[in-house]
N, CA, C and O atoms as a GROMACS GRO file, in nm:
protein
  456
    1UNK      N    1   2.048  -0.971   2.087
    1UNK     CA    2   2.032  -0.980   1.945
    1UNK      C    3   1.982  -1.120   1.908
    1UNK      O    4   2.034  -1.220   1.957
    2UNK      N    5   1.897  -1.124   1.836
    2UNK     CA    6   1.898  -1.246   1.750
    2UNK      C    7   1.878  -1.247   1.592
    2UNK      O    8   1.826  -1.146   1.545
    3UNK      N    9   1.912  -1.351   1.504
    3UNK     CA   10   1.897  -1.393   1.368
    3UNK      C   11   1.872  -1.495   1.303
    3UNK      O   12   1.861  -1.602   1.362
    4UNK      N   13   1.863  -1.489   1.204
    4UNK     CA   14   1.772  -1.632   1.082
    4UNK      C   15   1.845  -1.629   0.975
    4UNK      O   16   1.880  -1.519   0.932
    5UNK      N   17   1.874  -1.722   0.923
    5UNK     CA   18   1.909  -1.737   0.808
    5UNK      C   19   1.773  -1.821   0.778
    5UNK      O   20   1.722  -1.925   0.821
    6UNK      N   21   1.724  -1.676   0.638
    6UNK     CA   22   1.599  -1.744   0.653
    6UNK      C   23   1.589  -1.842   0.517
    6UNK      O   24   1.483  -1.891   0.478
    7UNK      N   25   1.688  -1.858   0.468
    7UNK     CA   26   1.739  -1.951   0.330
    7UNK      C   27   1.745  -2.103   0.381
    7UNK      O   28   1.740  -2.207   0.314
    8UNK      N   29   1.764  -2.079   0.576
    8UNK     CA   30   1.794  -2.252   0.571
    8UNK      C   31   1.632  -2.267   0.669
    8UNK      O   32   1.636  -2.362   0.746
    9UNK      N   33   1.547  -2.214   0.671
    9UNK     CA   34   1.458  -2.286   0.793
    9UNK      C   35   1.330  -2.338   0.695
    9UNK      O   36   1.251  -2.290   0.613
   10UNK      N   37   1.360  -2.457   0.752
   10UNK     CA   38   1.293  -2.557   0.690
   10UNK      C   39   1.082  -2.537   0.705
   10UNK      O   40   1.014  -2.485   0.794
   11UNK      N   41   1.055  -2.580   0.624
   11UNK     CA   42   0.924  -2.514   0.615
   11UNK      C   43   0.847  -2.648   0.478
   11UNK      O   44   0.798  -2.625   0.367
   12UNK      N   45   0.868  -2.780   0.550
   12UNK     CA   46   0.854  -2.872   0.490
   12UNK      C   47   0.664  -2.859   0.386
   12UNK      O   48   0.644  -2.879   0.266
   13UNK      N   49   0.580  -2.825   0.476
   13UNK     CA   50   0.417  -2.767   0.410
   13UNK      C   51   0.419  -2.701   0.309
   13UNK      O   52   0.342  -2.724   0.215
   14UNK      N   53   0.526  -2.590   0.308
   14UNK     CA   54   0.542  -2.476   0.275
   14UNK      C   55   0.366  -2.429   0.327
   14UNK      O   56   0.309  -2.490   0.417
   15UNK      N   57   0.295  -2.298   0.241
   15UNK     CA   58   0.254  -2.215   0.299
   15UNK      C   59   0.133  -2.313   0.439
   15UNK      O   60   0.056  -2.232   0.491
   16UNK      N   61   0.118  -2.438   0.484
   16UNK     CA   62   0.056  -2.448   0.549
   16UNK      C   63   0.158  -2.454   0.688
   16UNK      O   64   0.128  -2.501   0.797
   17UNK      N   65   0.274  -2.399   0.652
   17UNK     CA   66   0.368  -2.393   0.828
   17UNK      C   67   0.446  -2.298   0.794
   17UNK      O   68   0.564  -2.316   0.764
   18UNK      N   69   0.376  -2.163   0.795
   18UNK     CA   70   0.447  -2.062   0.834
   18UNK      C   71   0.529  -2.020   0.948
   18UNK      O   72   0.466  -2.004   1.052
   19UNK      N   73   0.698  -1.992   0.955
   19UNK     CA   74   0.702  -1.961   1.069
   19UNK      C   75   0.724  -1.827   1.143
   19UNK      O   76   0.805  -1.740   1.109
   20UNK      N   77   0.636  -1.824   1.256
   20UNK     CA   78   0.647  -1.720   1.302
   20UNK      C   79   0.793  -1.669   1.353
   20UNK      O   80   0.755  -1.668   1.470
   21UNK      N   81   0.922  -1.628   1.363
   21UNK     CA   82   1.007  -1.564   1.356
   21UNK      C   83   1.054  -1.502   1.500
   21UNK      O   84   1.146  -1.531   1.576
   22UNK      N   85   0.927  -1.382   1.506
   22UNK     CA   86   0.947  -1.289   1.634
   22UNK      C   87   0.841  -1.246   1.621
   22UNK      O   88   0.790  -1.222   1.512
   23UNK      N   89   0.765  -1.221   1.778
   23UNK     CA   90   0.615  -1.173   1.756
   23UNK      C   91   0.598  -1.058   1.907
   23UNK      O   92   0.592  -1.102   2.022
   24UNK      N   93   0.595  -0.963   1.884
   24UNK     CA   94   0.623  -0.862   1.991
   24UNK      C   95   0.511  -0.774   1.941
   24UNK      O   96   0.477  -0.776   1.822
   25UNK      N   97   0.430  -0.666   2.067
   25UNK     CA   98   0.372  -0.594   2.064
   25UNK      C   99   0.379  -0.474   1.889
   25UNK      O  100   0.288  -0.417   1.829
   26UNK      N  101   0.507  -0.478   1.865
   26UNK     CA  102   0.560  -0.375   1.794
   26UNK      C  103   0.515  -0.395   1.650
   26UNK      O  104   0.468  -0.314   1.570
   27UNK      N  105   0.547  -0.549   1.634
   27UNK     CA  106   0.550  -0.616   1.526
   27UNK      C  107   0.582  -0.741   1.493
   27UNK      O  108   0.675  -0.785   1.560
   28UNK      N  109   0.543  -0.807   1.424
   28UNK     CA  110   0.544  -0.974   1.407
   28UNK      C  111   0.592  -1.021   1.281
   28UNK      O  112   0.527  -1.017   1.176
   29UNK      N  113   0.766  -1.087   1.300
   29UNK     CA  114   0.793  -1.117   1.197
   29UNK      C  115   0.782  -1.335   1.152
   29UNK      O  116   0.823  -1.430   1.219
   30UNK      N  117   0.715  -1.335   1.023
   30UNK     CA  118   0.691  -1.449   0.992
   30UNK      C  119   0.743  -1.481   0.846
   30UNK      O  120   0.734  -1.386   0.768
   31UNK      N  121   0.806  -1.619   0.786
   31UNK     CA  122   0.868  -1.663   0.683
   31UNK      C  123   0.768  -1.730   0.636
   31UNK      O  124   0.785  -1.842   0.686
   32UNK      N  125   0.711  -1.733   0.598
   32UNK     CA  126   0.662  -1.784   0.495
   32UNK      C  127   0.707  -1.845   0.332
   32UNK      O  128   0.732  -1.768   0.239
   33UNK      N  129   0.709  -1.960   0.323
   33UNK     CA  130   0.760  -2.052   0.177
   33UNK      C  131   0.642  -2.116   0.093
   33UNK      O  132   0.565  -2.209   0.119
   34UNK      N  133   0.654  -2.033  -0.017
   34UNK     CA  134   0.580  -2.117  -0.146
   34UNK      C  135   0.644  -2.234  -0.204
   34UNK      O  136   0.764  -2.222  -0.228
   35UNK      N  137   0.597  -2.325  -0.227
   35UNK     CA  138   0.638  -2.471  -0.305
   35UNK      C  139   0.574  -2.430  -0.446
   35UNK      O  140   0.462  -2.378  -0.442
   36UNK      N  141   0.628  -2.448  -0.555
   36UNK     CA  142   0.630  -2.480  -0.660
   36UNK      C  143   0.474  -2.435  -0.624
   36UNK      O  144   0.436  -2.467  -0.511
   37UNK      N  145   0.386  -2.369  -0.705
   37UNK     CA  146   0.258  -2.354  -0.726
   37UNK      C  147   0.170  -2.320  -0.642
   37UNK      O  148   0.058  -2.281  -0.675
   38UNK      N  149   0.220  -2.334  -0.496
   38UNK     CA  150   0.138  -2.304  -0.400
   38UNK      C  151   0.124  -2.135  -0.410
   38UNK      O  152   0.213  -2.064  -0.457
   39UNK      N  153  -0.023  -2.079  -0.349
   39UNK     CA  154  -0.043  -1.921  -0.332
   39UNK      C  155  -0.104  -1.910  -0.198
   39UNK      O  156  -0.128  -2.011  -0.132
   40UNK      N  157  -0.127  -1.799  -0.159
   40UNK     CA  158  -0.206  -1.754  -0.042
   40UNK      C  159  -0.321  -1.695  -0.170
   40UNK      O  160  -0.306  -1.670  -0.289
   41UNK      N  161  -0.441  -1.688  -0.074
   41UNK     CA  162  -0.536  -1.622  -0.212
   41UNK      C  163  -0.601  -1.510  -0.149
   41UNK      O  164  -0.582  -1.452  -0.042
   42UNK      N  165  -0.668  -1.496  -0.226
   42UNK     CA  166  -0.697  -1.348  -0.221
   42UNK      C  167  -0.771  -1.285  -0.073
   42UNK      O  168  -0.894  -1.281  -0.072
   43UNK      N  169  -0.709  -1.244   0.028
   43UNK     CA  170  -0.724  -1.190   0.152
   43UNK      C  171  -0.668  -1.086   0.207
   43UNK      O  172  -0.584  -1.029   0.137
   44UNK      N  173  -0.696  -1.025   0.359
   44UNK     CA  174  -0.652  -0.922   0.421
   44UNK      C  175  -0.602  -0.932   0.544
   44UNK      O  176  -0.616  -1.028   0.620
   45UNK      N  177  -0.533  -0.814   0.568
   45UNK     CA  178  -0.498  -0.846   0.716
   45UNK      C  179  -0.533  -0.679   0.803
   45UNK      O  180  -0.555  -0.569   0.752
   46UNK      N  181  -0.528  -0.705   0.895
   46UNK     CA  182  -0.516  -0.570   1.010
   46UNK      C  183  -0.446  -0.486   1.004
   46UNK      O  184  -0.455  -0.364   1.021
   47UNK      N  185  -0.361  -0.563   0.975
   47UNK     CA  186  -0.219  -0.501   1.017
   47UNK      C  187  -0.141  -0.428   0.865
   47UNK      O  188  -0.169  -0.470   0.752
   48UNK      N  189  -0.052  -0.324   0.888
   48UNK     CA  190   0.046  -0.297   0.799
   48UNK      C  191   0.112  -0.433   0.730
   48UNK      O  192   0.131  -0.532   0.801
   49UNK      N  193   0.137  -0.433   0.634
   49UNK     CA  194   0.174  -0.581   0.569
   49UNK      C  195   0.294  -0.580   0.475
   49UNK      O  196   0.266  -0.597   0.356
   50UNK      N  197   0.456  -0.559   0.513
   50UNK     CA  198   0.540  -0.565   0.431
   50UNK      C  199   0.609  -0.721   0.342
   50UNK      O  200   0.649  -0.819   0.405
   51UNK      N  201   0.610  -0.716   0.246
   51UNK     CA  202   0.666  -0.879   0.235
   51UNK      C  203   0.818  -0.815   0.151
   51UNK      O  204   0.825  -0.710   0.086
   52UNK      N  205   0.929  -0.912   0.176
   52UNK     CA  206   1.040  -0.872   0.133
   52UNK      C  207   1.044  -1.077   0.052
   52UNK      O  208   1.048  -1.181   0.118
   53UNK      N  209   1.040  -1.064  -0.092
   53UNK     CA  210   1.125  -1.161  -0.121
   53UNK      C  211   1.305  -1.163  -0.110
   53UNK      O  212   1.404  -1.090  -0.115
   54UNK      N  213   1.244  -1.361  -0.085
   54UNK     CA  214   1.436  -1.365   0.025
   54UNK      C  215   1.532  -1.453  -0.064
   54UNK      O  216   1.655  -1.456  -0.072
   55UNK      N  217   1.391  -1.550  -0.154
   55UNK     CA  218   1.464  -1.680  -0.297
   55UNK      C  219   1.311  -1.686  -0.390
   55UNK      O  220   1.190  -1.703  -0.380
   56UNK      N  221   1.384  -1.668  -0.452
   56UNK     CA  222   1.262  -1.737  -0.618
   56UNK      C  223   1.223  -1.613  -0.644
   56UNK      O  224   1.287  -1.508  -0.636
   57UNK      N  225   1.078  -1.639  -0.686
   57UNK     CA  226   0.983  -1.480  -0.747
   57UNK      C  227   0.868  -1.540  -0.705
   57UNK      O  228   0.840  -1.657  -0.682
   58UNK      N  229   0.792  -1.413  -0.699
   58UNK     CA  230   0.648  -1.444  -0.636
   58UNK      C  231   0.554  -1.330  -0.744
   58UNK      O  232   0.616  -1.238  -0.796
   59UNK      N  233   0.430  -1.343  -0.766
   59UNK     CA  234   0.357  -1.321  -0.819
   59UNK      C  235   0.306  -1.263  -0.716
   59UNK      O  236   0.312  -1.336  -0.616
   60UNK      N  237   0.214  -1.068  -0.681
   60UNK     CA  238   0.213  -1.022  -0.582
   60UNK      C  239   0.109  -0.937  -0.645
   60UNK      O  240   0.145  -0.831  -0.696
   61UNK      N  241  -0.079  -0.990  -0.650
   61UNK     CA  242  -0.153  -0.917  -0.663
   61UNK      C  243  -0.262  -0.829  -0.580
   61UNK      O  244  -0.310  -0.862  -0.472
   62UNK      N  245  -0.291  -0.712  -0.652
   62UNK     CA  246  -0.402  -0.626  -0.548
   62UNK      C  247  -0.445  -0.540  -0.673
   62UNK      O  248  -0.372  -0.514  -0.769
   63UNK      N  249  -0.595  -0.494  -0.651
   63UNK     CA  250  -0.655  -0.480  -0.736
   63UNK      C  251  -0.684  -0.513  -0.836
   63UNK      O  252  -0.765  -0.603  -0.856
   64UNK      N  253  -0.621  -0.446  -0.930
   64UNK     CA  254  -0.647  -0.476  -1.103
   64UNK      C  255  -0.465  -0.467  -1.149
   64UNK      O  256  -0.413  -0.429  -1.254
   65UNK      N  257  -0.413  -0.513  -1.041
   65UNK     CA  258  -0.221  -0.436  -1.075
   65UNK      C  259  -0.189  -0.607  -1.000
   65UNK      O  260  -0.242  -0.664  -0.905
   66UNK      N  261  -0.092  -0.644  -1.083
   66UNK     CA  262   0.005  -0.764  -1.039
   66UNK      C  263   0.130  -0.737  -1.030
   66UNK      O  264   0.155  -0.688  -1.140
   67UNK      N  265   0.241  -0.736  -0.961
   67UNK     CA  266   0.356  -0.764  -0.964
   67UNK      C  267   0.460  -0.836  -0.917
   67UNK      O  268   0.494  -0.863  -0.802
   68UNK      N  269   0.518  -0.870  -1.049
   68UNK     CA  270   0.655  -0.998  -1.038
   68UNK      C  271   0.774  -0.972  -0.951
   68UNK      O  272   0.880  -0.911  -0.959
   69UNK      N  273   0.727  -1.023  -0.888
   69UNK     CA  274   0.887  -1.020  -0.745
   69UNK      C  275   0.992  -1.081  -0.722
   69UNK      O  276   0.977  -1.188  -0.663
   70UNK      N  277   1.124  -1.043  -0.754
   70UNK     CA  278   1.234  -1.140  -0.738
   70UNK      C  279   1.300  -1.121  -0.614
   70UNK      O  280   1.280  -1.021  -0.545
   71UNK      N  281   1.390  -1.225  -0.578
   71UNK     CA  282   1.470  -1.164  -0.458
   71UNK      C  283   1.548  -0.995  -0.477
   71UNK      O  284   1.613  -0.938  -0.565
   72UNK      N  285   1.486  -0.953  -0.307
   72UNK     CA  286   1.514  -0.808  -0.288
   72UNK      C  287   1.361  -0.710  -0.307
   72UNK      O  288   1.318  -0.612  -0.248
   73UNK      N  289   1.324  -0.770  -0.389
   73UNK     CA  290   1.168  -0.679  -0.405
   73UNK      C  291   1.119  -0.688  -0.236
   73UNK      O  292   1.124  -0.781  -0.156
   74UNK      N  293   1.066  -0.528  -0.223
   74UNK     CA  294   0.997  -0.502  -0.110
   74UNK      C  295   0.850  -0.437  -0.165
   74UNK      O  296   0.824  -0.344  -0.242
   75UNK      N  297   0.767  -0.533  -0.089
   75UNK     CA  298   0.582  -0.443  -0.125
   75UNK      C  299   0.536  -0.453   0.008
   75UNK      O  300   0.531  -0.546   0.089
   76UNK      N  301   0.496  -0.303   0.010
   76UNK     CA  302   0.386  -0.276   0.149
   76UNK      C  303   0.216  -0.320   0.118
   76UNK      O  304   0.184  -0.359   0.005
   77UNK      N  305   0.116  -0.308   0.228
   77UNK     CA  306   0.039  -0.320   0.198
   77UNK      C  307  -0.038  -0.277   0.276
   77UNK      O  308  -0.043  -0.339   0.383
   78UNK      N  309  -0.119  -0.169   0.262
   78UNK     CA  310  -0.203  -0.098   0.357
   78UNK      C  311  -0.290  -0.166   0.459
   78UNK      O  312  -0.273  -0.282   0.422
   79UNK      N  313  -0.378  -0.175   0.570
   79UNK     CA  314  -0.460  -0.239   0.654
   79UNK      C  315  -0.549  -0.297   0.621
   79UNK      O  316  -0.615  -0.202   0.664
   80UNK      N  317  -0.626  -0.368   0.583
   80UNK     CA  318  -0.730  -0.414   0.499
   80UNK      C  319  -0.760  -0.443   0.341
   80UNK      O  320  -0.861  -0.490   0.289
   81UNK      N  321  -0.623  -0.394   0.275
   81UNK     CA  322  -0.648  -0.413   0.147
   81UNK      C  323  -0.587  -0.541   0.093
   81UNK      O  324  -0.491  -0.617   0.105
   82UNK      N  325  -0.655  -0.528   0.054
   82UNK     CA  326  -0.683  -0.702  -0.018
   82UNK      C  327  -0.589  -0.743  -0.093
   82UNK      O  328  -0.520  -0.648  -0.131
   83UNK      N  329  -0.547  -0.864  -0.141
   83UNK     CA  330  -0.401  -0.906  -0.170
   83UNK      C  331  -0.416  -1.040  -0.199
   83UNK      O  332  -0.488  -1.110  -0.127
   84UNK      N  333  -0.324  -1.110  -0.349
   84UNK     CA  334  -0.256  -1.256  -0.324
   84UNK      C  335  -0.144  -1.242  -0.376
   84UNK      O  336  -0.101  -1.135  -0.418
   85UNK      N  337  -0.086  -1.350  -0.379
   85UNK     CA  338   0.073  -1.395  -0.339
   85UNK      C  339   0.070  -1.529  -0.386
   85UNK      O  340  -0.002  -1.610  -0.328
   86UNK      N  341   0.152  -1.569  -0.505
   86UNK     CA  342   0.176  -1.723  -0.594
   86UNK      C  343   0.298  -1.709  -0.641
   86UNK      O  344   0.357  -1.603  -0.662
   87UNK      N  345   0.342  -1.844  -0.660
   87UNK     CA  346   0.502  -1.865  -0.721
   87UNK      C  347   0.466  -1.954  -0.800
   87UNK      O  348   0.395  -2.047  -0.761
   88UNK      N  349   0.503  -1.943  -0.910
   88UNK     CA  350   0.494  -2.082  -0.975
   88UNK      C  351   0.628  -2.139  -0.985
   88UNK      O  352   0.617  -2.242  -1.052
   89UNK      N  353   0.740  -2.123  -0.952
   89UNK     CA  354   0.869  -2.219  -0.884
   89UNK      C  355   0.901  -2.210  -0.790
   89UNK      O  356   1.013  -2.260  -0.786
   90UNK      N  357   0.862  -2.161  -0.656
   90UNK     CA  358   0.846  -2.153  -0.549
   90UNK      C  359   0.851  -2.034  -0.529
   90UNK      O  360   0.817  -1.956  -0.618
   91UNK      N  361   0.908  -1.980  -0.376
   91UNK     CA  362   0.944  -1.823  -0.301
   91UNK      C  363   0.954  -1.817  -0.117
   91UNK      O  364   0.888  -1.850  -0.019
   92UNK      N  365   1.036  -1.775  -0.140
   92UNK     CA  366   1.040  -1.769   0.054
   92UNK      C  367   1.068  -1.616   0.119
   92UNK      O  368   1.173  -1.551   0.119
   93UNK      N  369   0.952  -1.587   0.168
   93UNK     CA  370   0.890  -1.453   0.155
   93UNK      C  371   0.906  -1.418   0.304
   93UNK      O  372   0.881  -1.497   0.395
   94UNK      N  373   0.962  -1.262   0.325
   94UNK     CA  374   0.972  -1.271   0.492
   94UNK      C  375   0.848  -1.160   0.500
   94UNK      O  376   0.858  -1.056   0.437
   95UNK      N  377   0.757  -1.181   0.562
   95UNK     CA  378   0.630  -1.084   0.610
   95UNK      C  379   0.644  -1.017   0.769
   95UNK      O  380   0.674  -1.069   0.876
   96UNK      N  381   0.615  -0.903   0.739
   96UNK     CA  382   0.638  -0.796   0.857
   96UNK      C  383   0.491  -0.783   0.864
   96UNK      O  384   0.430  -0.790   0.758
   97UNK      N  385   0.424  -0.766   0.980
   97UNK     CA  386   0.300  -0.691   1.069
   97UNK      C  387   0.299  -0.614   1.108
   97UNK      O  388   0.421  -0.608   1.090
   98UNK      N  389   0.270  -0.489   1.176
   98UNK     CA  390   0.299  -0.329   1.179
   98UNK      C  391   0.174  -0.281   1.264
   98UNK      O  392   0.089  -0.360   1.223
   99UNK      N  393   0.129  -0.225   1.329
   99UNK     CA  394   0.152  -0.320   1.499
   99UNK      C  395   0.086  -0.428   1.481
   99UNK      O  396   0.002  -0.458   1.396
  100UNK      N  397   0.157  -0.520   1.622
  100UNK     CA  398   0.083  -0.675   1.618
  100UNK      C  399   0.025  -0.674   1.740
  100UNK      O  400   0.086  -0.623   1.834
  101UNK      N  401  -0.102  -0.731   1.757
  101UNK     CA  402  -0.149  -0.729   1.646
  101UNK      C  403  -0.229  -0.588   1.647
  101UNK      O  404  -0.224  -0.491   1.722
  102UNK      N  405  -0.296  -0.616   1.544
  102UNK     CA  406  -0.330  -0.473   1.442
  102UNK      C  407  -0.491  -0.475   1.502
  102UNK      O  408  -0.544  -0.576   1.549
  103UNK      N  409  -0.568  -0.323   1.489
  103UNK     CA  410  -0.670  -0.321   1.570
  103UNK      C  411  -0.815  -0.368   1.494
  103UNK      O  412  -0.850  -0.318   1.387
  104UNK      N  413  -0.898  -0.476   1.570
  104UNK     CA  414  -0.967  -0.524   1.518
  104UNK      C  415  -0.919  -0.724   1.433
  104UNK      O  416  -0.987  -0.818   1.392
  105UNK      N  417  -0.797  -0.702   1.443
  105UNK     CA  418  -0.772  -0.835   1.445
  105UNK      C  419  -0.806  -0.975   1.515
  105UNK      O  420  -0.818  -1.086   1.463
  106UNK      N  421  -0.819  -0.936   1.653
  106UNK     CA  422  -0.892  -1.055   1.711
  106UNK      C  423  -1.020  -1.014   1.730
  106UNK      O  424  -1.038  -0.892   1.730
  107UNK      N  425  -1.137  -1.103   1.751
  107UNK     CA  426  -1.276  -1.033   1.762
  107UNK      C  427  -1.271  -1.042   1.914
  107UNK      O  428  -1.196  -1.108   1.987
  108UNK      N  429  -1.370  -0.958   1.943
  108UNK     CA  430  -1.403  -0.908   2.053
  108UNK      C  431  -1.328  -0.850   2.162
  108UNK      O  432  -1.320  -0.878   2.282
  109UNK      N  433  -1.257  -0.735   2.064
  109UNK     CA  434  -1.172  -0.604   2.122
  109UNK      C  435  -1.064  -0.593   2.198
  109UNK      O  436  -1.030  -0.515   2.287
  110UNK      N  437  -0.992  -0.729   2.125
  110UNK     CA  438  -0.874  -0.782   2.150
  110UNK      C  439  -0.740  -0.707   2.037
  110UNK      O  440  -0.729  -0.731   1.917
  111UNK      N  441  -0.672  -0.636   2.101
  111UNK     CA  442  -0.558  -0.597   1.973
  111UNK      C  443  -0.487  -0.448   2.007
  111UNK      O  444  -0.485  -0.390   2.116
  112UNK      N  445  -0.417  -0.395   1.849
  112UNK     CA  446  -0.335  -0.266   1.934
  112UNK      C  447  -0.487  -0.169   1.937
  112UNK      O  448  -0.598  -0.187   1.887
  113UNK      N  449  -0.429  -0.064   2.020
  113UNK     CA  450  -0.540   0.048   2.042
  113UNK      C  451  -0.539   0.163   1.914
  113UNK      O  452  -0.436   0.186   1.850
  114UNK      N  453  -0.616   0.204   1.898
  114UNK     CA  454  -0.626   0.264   1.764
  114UNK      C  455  -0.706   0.420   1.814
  114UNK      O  456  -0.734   0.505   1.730
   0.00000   0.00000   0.00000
């Protein structure tokens, strides 16, 4: 077994030192912390994309739809669809990957099999 208390791991950058958590074929878990104003902007990933806020609220957009996230909010996010993520008083966000990595993630036909 292992665990995190992910309230105490320090993440001094915030979003420029994400930490990776646990990173296994299956899935890859990473913490990620907003500082006061910091966002990720508008991007995608490969992979299945769950974020669970863990402290604060986060601002959690895709498409033409935004939503306000407090601790406990869970949002999925399909393979490629597009997404940002802002706090304006911070947020410490735990992100799940769904398989890791996801196919087409590394270039040149590196990743899960699809």
């Amino acid at each position: 077994m292992q665990h995190w208390d992910l309230r105490q791991i320090e993440a001094p950058g915030g979003t420029r030192s994400p930490s990776v958590l646990l990173s296994e074929d299956e899935a890859r878990a990473v913490l990620i912390v907003l500082h006061a104003g910091q966002s990720l902007g508008d991007h995608q990933v490969k992979e299945h994309a769950w974020i669970v806020v863990v402290d604060g609220e986060a601002e959690l957009s895709f498409g033409s739809e935004t939503v306000s996230a407090s601790v406990g909010t869970l949002v999925h996010f399909e393979p490629d669809e597009r997404h940002s993520v802002s706090s304006a008083g911070g947020a410490r966000l735990l992100l799940l990957l769904a398989p890791w990595p996801g196919v087409g993630h590394y270039r040149g036909g590196q990743g899960a099999a699809g």
